[in-house]
Structure formats: C-alpha cells, structure tokens
N, C-alpha and C positions, 0 to 999 in steps of 0.2 A: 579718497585716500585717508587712511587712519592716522590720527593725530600722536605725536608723542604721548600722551597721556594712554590711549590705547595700545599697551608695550605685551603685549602676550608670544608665546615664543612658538610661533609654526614651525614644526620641524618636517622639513620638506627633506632635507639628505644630503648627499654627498655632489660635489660642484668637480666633473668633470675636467672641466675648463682648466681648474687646482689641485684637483685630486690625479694620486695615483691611480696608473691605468696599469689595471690587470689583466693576464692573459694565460690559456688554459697551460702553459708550458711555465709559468710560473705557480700555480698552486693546482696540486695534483690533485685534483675532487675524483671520488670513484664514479663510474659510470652508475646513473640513478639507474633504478629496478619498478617498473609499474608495476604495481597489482591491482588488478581493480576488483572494486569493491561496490558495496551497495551506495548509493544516491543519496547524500544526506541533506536534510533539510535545511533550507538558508536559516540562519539563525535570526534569533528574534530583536534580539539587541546585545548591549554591552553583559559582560558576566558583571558581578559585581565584587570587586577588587580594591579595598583600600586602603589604608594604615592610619592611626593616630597618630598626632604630634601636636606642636606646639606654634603658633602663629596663622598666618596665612593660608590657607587651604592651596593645594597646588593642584591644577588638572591636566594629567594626559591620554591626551587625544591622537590615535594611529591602530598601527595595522600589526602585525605580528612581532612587527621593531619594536616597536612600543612595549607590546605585551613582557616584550625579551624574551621571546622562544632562541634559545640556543645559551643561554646563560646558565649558569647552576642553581641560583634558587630569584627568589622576587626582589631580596637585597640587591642582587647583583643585577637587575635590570635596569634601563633609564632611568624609570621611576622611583627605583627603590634606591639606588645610587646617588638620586640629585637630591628627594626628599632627608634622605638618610644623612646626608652630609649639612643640611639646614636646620633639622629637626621638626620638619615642618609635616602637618597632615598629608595625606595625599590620596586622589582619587583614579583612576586608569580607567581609560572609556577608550578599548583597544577590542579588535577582531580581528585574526589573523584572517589572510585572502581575501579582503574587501578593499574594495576603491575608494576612494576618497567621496564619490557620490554616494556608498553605502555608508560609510563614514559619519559623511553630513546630515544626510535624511536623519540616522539618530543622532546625533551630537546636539540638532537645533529643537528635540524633546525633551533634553534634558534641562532641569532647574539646576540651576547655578550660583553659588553664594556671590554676595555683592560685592566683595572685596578679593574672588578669587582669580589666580594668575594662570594661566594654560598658557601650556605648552604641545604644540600641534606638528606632528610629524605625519603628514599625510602625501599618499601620490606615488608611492613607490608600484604599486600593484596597475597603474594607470598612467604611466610618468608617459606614455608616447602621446598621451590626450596633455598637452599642456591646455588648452580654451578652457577643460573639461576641470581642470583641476584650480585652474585660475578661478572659474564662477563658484567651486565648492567653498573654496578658502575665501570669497568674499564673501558666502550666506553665513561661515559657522563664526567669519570678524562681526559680520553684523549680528549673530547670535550672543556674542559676549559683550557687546553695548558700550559700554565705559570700562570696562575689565582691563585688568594688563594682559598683556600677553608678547611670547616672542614667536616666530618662523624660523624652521629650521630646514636645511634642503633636503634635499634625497640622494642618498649614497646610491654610489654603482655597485652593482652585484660583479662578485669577484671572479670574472670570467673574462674570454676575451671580446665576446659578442658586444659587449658594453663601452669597451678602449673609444676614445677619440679618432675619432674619421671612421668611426661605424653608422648607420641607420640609426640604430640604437644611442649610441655614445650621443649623438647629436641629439636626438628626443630630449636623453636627460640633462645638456648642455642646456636647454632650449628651457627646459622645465625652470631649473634652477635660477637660470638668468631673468625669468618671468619672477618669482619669489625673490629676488634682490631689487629689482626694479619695482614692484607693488607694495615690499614692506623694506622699505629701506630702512626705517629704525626700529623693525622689528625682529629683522631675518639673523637666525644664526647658522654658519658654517661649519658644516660636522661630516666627517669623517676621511677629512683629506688627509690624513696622517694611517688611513688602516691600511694591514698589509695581510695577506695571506694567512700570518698566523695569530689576526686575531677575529675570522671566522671559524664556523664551527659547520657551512655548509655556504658555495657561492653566495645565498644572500643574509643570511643569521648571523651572527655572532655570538665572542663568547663573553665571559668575563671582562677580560685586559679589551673587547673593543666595545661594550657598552661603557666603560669607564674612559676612554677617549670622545666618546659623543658625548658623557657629561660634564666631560673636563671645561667646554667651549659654553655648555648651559649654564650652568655655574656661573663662568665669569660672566654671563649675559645677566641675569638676576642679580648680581651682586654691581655689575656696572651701571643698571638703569634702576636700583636699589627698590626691587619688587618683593 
C-alpha cells in the first residue's frame, strides 16, 4: 500500500454508488452513424503535449478524458484547467481508446522528473476488468517511486446502460470502490455532480464538465499541498 508521502492523484472517474444516474430519456444523444473506414494502426505512444509554467511539473496520465476530447481548446481540458489555475508546467501522456494496460505499458517508459505529481485517470475504456485495472495502477504507483500523486475514479457514461442495478453500473461501482479501498489517501472523487448538459457526447465532455472534475483536483493538491 502506498504511503502518505506517495500522494499522486489516479483518476479513475465517476463513483456510481454517489453519482448521478443517467438515462437515455434523460439526455437525448442522436442515434450514432457507423462508417467504416480503413484499419488504423495502434499507435506508438503518447503524442507529445505540454505547457510551460512555473514550479512543480504536473503529469497527466489517461485516455481520451484526459486528452479532453470534447472541450473547446487544451486550456479548457483537465490538464489545462488544473495546470492553468496553479501556474504550474504540465505534461499529458493521454490516448484516446486505450485501456489502462495500454496506458501502463507506456506510462512505465517514460522518464519522470523527481519531484513530479501525476495525476492518473485511467480505466474507463476497461472499467468491467476491475483485477485488470487494479494490477495496471499498481505497476504505473510503483513506476512513480516516491512521487506524489492522487487517484481519481471513473465517471459513468451518460446513458442509461451504466444506472445503478445495471451489469454495467455495477462493474463501475466495483471499479471505483476497488480505487477508494487501494488509495485511500490518494483517490479523488469526480464527477458525481455531472449532468446531461455538461457533455458533449454520452461519454466526453465539455467545457463547464472538465471544470467540475478539476474543481475536486485542485482542492486534492492544495489539501495534501503537492
């Protein structure tokens, strides 16, 4: 179990169990449209995504959340939100549609300054593998060593296949309750306050809901004064 001293902020998502449940009669999403397309190749690694600033380097680590697909620009994502309101450098080691085992495989190549804080939102793309996502987040804690860092859960996708007393809904109960119980003074709680209109597609968000998930990051850095 990681010690107080190891305070880095895993963002795992949205906690079911607390969070509002949504359902397709409450947020009217269009019927999606396949097109298929040609096979694209699994990518290689992280794109490389950063900002300058002042103090502590910050690193986020996730999946398309992270990246803030569905935001208006990079200010307006997690990353650029929480760095932006610190003044603090920042680096995003984010790939949309990857699991938390793609995730980790590259997360634990990467070189890491010795004083820097992540923030890991991972599991959304895998949240029904709780075993699967529990052994990834203890290789990428034991990859940050002495680092701070925090956990954050995994929000439900705003539909109703995800409600409480679903297959579904229970995976991510299951997820998230595994992530409070393994980082207990690590884990942060985000996005049990979102509602329908602050996506931008069942599972993305926009603006006003990445500024909801930073609201709770924030006060976790400034509480455990990383």
């Amino acid at each position: 179990m990681l010690t107080a001293l190891l305070r880095v902020a895993l963002v795992s998502g949205l906690t079911l169990a607390s969070g509002a449940a949504f359902g397709r009669e409450d947020c009217d999403w269009p019927v999606p449209v396949s097109t298929p397309g040609p096979a694209q190749p699994a990518p290689s690694s992280f794109p490389d995504v950063s900002a300058p600033g002042t103090g502590t380097e910050l690193i986020f680590l996730g999946d398309s959340l992270t990246a803030g697909t569905g935001s208006s620009s990079r200010e307006h994502s997690l990353p650029g939100l929480t760095a932006g309101e610190l003044g603090r450098p920042y680096r995003v080691m984010a790939m949309g549609g990857q699991t938390s085992t793609w995730l980790k495989d590259e997360f634990v190549k990467q070189d890491l300054p010795a004083d820097a804080v992540a923030v890991v939102w991972v599991g959304r793309i895998n949240f029904t593998d709780t075993a699967g996502v529990e052994n990834d987040l203890a290789e990428i804690a034991n990859h940050l060593g002495n680092r701070r860092f925090l956990v954050l859960t995994v929000i439900a996708k705003a539909t109703a296949d995800e409600d409480p007393g679903t297959p579904q809904g229970a995976s991510l109960a299951a997820l998230n309750a595994m992530i409070r119980d393994k980082y207990p003074d690590n884990y942060v709680e985000v996005g049990v306050d979102l509602g329908c209109a602050d996506h931008t597609d069942p599972v993305h968000l926009n603006d006003a809901g990445y500024k909801k998930i930073a609201k709770p990051v924030l006060a976790a850095i400034a509480r455990h004064n990383m």
